[in-house]
PDB file of N, CA, C and O in Angstrom:
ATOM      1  N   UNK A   1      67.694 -20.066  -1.920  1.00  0.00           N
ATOM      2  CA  UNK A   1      68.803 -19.189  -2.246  1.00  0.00           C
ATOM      3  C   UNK A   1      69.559 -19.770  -3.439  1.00  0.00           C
ATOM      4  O   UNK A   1      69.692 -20.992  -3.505  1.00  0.00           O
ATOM      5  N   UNK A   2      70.084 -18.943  -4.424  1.00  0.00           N
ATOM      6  CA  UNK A   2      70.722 -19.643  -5.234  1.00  0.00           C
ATOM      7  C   UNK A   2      72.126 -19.506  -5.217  1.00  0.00           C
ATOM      8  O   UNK A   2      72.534 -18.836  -4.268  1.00  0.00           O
ATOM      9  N   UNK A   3      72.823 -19.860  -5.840  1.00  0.00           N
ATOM     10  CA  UNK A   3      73.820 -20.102  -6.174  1.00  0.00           C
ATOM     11  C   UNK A   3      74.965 -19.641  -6.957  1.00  0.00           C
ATOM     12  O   UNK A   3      74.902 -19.929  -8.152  1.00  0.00           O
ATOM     13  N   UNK A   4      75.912 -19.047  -6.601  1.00  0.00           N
ATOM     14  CA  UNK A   4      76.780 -18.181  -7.230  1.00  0.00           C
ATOM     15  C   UNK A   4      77.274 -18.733  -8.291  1.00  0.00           C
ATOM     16  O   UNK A   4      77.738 -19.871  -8.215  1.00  0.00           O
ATOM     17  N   UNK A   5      77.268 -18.072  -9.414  1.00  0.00           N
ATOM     18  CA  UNK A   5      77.650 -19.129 -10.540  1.00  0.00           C
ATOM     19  C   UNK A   5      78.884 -17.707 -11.571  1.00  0.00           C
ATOM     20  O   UNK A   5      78.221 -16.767 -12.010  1.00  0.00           O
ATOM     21  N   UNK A   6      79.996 -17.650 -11.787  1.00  0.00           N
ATOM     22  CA  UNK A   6      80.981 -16.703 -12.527  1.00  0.00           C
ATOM     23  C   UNK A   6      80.001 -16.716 -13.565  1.00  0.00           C
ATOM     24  O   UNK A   6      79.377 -17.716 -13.919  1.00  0.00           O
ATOM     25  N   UNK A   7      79.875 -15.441 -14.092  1.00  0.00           N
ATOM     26  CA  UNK A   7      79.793 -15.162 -15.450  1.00  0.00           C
ATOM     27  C   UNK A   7      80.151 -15.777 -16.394  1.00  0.00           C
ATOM     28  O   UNK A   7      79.403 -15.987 -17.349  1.00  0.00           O
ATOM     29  N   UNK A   8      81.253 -16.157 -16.334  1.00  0.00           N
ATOM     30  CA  UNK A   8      82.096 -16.873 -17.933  1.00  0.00           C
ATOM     31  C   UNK A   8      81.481 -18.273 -17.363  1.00  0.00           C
ATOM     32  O   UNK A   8      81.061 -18.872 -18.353  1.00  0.00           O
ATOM     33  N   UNK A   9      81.325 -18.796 -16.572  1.00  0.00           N
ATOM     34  CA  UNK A   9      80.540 -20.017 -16.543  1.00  0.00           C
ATOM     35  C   UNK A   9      79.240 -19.970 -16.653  1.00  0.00           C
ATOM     36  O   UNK A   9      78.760 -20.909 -16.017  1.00  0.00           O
ATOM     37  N   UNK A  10      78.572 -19.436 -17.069  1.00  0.00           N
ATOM     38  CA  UNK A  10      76.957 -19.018 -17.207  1.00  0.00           C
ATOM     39  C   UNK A  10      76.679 -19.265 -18.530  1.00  0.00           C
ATOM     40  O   UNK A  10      77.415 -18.604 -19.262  1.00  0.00           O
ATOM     41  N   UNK A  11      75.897 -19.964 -19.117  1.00  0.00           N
ATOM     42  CA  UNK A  11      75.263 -20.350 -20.430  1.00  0.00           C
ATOM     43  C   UNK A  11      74.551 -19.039 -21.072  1.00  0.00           C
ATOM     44  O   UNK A  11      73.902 -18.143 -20.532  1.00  0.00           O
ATOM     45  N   UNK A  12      74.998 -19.313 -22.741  1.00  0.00           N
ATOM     46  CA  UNK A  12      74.535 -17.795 -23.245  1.00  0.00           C
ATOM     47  C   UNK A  12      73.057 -17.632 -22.979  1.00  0.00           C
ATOM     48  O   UNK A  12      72.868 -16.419 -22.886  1.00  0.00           O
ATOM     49  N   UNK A  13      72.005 -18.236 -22.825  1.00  0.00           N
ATOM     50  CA  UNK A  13      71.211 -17.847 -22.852  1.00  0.00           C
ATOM     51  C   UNK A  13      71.223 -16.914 -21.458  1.00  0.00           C
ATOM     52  O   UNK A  13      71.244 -15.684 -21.493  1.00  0.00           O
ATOM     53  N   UNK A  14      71.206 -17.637 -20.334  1.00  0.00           N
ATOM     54  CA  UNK A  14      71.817 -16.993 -18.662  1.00  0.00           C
ATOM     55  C   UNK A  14      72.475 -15.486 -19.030  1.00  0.00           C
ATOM     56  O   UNK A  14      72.184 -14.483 -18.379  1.00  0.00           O
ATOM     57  N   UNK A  15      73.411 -15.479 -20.178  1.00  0.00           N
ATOM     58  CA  UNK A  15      74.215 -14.577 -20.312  1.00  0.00           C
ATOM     59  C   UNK A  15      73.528 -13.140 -20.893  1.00  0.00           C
ATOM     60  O   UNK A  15      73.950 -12.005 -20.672  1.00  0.00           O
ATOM     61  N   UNK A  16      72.404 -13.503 -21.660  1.00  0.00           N
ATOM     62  CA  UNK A  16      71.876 -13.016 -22.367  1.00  0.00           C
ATOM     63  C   UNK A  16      70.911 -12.087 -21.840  1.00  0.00           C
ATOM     64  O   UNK A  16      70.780 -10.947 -22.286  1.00  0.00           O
ATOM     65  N   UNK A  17      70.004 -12.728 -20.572  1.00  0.00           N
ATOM     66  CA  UNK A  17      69.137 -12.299 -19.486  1.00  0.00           C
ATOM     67  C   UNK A  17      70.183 -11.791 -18.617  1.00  0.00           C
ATOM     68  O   UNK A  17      69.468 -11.321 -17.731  1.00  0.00           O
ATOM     69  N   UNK A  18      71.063 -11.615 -18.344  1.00  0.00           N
ATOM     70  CA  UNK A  18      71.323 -10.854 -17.209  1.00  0.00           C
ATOM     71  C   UNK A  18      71.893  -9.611 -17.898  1.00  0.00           C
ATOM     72  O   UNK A  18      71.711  -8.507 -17.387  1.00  0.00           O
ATOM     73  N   UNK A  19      72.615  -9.759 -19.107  1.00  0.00           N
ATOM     74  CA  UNK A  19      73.237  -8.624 -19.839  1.00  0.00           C
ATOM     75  C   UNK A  19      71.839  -7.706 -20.048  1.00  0.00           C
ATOM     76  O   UNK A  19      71.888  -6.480 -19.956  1.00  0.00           O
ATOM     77  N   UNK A  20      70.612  -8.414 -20.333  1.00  0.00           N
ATOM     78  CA  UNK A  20      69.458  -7.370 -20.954  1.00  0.00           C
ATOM     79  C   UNK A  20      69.037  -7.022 -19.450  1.00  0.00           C
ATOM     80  O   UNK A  20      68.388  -5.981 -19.550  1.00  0.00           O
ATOM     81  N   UNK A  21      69.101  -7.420 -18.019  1.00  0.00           N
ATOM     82  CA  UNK A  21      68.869  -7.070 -17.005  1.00  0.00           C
ATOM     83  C   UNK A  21      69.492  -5.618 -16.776  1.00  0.00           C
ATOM     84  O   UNK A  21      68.797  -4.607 -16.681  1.00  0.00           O
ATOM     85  N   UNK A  22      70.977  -5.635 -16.694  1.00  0.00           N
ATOM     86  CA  UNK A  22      71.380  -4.688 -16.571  1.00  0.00           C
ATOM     87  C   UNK A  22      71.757  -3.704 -17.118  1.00  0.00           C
ATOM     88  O   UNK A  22      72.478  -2.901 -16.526  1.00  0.00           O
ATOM     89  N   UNK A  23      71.309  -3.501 -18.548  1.00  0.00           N
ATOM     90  CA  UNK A  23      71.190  -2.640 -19.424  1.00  0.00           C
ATOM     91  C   UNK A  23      69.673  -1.476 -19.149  1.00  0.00           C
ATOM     92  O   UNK A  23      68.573  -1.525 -18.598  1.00  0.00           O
ATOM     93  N   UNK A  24      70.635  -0.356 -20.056  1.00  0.00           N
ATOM     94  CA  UNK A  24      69.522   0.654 -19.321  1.00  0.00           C
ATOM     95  C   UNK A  24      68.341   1.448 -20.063  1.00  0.00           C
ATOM     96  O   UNK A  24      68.328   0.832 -21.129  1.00  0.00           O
ATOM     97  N   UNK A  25      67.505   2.264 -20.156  1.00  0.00           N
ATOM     98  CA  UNK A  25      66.996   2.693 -20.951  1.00  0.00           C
ATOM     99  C   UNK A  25      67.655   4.437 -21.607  1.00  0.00           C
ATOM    100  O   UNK A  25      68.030   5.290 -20.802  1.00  0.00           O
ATOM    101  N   UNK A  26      67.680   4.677 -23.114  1.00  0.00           N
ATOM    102  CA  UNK A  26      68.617   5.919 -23.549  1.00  0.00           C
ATOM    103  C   UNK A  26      67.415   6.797 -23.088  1.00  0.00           C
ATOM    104  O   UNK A  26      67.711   7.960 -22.812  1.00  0.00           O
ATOM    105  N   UNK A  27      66.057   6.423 -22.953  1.00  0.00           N
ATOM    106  CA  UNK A  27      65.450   7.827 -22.637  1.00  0.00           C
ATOM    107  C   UNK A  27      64.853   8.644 -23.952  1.00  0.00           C
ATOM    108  O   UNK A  27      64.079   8.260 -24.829  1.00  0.00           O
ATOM    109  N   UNK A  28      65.431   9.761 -23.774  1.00  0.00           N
ATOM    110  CA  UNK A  28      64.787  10.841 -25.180  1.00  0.00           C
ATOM    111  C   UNK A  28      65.910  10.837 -25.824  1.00  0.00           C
ATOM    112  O   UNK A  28      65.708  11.097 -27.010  1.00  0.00           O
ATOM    113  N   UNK A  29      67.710  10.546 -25.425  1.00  0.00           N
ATOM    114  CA  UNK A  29      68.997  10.723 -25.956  1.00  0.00           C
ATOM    115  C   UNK A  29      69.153   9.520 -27.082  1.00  0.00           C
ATOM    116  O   UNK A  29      69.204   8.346 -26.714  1.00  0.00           O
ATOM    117  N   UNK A  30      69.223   9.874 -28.428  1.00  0.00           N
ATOM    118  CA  UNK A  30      69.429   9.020 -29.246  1.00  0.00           C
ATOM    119  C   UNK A  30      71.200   8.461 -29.134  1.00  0.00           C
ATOM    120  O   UNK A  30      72.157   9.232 -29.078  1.00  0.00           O
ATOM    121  N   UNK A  31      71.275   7.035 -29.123  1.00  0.00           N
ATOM    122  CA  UNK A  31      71.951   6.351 -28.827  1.00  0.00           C
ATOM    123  C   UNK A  31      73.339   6.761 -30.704  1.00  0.00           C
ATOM    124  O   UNK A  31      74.531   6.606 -30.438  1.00  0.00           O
ATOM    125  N   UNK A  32      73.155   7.012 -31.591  1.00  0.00           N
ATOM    126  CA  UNK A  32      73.234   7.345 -32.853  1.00  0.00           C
ATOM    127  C   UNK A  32      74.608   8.133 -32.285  1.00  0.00           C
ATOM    128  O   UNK A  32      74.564   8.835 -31.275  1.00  0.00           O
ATOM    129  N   UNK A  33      75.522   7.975 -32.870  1.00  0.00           N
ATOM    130  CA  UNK A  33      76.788   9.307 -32.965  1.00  0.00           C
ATOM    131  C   UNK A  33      76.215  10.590 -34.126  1.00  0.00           C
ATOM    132  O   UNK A  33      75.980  10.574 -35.334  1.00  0.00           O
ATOM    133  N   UNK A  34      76.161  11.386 -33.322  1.00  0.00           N
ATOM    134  CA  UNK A  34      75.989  12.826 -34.597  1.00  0.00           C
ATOM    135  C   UNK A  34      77.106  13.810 -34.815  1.00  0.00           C
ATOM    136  O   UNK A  34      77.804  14.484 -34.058  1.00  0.00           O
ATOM    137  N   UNK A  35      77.038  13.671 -35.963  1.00  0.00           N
ATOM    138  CA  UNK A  35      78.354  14.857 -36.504  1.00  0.00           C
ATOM    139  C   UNK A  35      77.685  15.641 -37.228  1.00  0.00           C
ATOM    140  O   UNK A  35      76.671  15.475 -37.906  1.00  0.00           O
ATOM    141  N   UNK A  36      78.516  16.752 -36.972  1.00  0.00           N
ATOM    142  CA  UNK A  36      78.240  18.387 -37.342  1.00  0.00           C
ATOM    143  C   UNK A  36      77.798  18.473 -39.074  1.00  0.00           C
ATOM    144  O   UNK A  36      78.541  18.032 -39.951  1.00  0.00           O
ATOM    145  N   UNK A  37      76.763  18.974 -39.290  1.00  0.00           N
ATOM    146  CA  UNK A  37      76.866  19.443 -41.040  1.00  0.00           C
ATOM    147  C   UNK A  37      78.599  19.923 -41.693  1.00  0.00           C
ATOM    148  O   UNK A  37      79.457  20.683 -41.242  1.00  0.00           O
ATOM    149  N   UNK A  38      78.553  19.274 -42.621  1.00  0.00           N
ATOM    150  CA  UNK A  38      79.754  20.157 -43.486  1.00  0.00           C
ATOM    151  C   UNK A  38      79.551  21.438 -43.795  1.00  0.00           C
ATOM    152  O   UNK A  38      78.616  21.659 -44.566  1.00  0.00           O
ATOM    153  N   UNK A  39      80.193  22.368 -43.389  1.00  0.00           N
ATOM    154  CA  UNK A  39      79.647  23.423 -44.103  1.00  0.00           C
ATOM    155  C   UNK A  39      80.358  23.757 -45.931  1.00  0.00           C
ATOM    156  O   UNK A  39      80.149  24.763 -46.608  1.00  0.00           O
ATOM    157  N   UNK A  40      80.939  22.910 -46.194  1.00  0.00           N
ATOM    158  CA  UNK A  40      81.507  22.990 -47.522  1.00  0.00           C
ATOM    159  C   UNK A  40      80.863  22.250 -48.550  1.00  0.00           C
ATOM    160  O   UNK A  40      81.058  22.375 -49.759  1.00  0.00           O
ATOM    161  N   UNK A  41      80.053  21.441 -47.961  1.00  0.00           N
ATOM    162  CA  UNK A  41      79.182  20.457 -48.785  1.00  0.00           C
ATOM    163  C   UNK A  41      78.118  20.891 -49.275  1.00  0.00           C
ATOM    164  O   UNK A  41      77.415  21.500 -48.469  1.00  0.00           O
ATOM    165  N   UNK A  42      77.695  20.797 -50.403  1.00  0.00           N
ATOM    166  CA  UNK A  42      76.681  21.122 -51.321  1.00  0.00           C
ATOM    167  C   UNK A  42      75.480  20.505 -50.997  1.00  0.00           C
ATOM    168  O   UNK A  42      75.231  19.338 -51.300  1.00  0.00           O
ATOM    169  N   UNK A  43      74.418  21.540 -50.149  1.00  0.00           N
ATOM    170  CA  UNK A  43      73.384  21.335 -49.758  1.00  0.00           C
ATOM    171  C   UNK A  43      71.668  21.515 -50.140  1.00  0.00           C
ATOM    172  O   UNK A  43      70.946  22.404 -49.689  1.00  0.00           O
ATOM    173  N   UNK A  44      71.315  20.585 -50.946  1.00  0.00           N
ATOM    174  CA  UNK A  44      70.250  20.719 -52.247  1.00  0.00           C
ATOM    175  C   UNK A  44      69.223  21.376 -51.478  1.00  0.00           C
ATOM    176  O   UNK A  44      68.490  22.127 -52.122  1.00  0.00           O
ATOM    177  N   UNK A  45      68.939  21.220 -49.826  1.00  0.00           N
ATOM    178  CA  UNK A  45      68.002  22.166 -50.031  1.00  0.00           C
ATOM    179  C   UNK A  45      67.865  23.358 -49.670  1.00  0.00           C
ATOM    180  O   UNK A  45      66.756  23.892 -49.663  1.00  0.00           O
ATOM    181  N   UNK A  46      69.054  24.030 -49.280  1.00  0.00           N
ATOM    182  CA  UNK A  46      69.051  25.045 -49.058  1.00  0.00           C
ATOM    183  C   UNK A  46      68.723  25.774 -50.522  1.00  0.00           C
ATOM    184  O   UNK A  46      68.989  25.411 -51.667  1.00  0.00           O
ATOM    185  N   UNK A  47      68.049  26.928 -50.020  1.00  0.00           N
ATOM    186  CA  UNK A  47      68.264  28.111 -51.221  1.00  0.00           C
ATOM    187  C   UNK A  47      69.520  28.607 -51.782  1.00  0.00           C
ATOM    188  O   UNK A  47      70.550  29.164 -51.402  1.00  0.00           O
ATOM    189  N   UNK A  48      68.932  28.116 -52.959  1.00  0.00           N
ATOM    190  CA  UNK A  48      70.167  28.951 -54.576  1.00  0.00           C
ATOM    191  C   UNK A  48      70.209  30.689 -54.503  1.00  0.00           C
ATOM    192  O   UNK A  48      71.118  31.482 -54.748  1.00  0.00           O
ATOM    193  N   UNK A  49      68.549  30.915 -53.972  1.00  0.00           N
ATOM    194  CA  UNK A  49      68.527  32.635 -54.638  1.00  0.00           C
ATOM    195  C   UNK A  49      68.151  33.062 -53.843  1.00  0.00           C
ATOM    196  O   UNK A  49      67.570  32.304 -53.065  1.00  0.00           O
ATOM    197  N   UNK A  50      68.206  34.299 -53.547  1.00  0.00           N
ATOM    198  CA  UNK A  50      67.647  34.868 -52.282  1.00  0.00           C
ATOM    199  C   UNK A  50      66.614  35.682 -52.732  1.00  0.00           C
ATOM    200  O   UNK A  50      66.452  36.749 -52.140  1.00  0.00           O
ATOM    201  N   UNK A  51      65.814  35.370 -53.743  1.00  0.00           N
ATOM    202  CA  UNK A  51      64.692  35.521 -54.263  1.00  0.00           C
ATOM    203  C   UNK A  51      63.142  34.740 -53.294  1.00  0.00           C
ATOM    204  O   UNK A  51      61.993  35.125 -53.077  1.00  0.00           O
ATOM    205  N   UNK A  52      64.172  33.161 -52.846  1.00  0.00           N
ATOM    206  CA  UNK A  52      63.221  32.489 -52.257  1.00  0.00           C
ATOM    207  C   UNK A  52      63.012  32.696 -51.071  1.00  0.00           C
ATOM    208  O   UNK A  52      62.115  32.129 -50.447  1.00  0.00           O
ATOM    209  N   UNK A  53      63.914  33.653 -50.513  1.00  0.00           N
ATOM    210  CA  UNK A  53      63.759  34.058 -49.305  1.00  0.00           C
ATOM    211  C   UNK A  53      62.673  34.689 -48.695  1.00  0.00           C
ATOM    212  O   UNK A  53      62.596  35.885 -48.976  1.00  0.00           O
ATOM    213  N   UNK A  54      61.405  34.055 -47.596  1.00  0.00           N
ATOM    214  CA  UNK A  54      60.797  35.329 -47.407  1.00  0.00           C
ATOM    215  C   UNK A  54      61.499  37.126 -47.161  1.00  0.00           C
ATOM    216  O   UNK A  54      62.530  37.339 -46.522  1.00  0.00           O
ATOM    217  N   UNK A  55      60.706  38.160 -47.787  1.00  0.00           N
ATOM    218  CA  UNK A  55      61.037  39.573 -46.931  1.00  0.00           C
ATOM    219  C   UNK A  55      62.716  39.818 -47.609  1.00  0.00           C
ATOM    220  O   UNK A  55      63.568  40.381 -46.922  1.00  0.00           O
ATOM    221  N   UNK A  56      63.041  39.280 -49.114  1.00  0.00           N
ATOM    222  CA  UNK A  56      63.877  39.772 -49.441  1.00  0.00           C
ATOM    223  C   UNK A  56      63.660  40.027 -50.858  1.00  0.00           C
ATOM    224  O   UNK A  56      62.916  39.317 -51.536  1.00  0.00           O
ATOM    225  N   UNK A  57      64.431  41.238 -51.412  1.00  0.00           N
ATOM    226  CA  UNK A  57      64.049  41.399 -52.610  1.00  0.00           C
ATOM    227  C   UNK A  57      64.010  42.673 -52.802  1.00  0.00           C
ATOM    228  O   UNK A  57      64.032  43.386 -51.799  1.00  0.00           O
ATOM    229  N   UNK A  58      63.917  43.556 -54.693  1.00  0.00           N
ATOM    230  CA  UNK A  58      63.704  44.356 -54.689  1.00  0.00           C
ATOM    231  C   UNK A  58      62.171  44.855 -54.556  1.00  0.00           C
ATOM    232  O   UNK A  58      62.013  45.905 -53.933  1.00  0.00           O
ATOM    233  N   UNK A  59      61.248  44.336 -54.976  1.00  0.00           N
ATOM    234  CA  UNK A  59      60.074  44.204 -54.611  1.00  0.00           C
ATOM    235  C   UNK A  59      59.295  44.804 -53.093  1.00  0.00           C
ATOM    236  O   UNK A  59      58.672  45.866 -53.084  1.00  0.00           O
ATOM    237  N   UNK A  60      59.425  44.112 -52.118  1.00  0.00           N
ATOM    238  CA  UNK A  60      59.981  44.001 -51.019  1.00  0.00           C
ATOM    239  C   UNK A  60      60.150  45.265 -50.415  1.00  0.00           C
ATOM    240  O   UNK A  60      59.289  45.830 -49.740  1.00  0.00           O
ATOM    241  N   UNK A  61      61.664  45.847 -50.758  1.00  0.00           N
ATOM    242  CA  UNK A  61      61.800  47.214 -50.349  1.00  0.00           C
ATOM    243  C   UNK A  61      61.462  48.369 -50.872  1.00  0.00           C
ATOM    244  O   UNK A  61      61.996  49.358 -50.371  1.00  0.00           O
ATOM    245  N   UNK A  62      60.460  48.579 -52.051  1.00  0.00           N
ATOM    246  CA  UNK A  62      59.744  49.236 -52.105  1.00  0.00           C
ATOM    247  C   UNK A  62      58.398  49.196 -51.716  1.00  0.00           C
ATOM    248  O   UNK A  62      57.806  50.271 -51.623  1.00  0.00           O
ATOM    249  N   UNK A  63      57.824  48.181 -51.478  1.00  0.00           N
ATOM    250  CA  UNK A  63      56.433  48.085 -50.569  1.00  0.00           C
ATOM    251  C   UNK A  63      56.797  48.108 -49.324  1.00  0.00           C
ATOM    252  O   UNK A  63      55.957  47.614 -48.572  1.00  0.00           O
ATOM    253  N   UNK A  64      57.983  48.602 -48.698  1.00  0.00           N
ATOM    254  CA  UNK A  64      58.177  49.030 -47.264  1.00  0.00           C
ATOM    255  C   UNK A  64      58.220  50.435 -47.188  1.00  0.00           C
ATOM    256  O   UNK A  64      57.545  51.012 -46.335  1.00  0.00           O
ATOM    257  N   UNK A  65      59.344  51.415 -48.435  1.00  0.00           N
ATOM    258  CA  UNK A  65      59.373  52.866 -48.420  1.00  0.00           C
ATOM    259  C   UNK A  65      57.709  52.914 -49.003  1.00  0.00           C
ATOM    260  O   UNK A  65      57.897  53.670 -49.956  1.00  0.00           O
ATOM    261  N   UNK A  66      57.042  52.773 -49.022  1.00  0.00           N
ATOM    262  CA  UNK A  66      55.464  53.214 -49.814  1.00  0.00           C
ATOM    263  C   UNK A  66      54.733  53.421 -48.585  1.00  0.00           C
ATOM    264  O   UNK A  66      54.057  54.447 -48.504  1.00  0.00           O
ATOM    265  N   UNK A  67      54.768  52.291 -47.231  1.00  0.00           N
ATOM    266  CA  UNK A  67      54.075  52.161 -46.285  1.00  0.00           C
ATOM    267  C   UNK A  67      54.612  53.150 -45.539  1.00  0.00           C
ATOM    268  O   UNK A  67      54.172  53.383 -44.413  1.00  0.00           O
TER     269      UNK A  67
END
């Protein structure tokens, strides 16, 4: 049987193994703080034109009135 020994009296290494003992696993939850996109911030990759858009365009809506 061993021996009760306080924490703050426990050598770092001792300290070290029991702290990684009782630590847990995050799983699939990234441990990372996430904050929201800016929406005011200038975002390079979004689309400039709505040219690049699939299914928009003048183009587009005349090969729909044709069909």
């Amino acid at each position: 049987m061993q021996k009760f020994t306080p924490f703050e009296k426990l050598s770092k290494k001792q300290k070290r193994e029991l702290n990684a003992a009782r630590r847990r696993n995050w799983g699939a939850v990234s441990p990372v703080t996430r904050v929201p996109k800016n929406p005011k911030a200038y975002d390079r990759k979004k689309s400039r034109y709505r040219s690049d858009e699939p299914g928009s365009g003048i183009f587009n809506l005349f090969y729909m009135v044709i069909l």
